[in-house]
N, C-alpha and C positions, 0 to 999 in steps of 0.2 A: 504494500500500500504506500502513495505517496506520502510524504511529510506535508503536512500543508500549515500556512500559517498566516493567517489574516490581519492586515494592516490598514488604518484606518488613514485615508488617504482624501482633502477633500481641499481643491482651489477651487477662489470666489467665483470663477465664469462655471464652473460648476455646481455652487451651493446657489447661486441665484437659480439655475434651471433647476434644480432638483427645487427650492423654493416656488418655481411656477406652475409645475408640471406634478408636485407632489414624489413619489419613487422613479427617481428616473432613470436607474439602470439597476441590475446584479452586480456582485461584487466583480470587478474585472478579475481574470483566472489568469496569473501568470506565470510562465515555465521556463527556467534559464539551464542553461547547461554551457558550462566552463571545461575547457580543457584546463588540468591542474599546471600545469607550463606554461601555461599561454597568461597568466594572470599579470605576470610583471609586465606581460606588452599592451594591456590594455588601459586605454586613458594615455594625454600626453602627447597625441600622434598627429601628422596633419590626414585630413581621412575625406574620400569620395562617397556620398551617397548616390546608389543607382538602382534601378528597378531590378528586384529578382527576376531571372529568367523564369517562364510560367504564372509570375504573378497574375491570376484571375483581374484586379485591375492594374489599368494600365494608363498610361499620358496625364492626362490636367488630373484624372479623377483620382492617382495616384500619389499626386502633389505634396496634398494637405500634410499626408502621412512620411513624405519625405523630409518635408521643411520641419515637422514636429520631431521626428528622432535626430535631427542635425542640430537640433536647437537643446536637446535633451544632453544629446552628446556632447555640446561645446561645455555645459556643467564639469566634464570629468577632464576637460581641456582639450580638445578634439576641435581640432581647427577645419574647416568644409575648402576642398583643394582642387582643382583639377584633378583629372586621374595623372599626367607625367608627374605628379608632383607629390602625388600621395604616399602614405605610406601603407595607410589600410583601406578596403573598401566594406563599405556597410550595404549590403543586399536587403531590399524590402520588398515584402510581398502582403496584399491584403487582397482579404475573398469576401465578399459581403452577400448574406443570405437573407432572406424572409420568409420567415415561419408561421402559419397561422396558427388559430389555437389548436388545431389536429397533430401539430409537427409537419404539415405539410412543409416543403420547403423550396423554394425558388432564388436565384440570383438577382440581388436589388440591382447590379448591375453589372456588366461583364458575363464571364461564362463562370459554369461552377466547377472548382479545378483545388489542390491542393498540393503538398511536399510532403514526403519523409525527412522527418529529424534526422540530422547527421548522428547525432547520437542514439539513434534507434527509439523516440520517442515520437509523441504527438500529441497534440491538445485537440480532442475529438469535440463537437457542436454538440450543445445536449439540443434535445427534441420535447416536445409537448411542453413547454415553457408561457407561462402567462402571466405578464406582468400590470395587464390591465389596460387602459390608454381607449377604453372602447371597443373597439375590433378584436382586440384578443392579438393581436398580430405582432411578431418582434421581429428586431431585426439584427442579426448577430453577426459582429465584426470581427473577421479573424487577423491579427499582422502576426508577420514574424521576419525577424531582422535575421541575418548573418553578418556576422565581423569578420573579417578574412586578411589576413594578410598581405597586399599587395603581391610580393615578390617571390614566396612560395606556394600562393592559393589556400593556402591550409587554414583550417575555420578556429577561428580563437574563441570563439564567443556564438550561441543561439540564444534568441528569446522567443518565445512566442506568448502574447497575448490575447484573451478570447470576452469582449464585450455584448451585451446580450442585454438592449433596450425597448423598450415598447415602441412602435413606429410611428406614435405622436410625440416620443421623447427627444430634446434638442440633440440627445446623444445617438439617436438613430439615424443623424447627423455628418456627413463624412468630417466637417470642421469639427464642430467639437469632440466626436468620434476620438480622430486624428493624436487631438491635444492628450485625452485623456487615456489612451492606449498608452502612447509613449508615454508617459508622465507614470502611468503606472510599471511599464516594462521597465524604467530605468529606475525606477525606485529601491536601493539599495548595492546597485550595480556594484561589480556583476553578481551577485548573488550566490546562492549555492547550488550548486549544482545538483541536478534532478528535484529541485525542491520545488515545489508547487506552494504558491501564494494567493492568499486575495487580497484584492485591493477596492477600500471600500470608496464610493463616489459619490455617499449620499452622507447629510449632515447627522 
């Protein structure tokens, strides 16, 4: 069984919507995995963010979620480079679903697609989830970053994050989505490995 351990997490563009909207998301579910070598190279680096290969989105609608882990990462000193210039690259991928209250499930947008954990893991979607919002309907945000080493390829760092708001919720949202994914995946970076967290979003 995972270790899991929940941490109460809550900025003001969030407590005002969760204030308008009443519950406006689950605890985000977060899963890091460290290579135990790879720790002293992480933080400190000048670093490329770029679209995972297969990420389900893709161009502007994947923006939001770039600009937010680059901003997450200059926190640990991680400067945003060129790729000649870099040292590490940061791979992001997000799949964004919509689930009715049956668990049906459809792509809010893009196709429905996902990765294997380089370390043999995975943050799976729960189903029949109902957070209310009227319609019964949510909509559940997957990212997951990879850190990579420039110059070897070799993966220093996975995160994945799993969001799961009501689809009248601002966090059903790719912007505040976005904010609140990474805010939570970097919380405590890098974490422990195979350890499974929540992260609370509501006040």
């Amino acid at each position: 069984m995972k270790a899991r351990t929940r941490i109460a997490l809550l900025s003001l563009p969030l407590a005002l919507a969760a204030c308008a909207t009443g519950r406006s998301a689950e605890p985000i579910e977060v899963t890091r995995f460290v290579a135990p070598e790879a720790r002293a190279q992480l933080g400190d680096a000048r670093l490329m963010v770029e679209t995972a290969p297969g990420s389900p989105e893709q161009g502007l609608a994947l923006e939001p979620y770039k600009e937010a882990v680059a901003r997450e990462l200059a926190t640990f000193g991680y400067i945003e480079n060129a790729r000649p210039s870099a040292e590490q690259i940061a791979s992001v991928s997000v799949e964004r679903t919509e689930l009715d209250r049956n668990g049906r499930r459809s792509p809010v947008s893009g196709s429905i697609g996902g990765s294997t954990s380089t370390y043999g893991s995975s943050v799976g979607v729960g189903v029949g989830i109902n957070l209310g919002g009227g319609s019964g309907r949510t909509v559940v945000t997957r990212m997951s970053v990879f850190l990579r080493d420039k110059t070897s390829g070799e993966v220093l760092w996975e995160g994945r994050a799993r969001l799961v708001a009501p689809a009248k919720s601002p966090l059903a949202q790719s912007g505040p989505a976005a904010y609140a994914l990474a805010n939570a995946l970097f919380t405590g970076f890098p974490g422990n490995s195979g350890e499974t967290i929540e992260v609370e979003v509501n006040p």
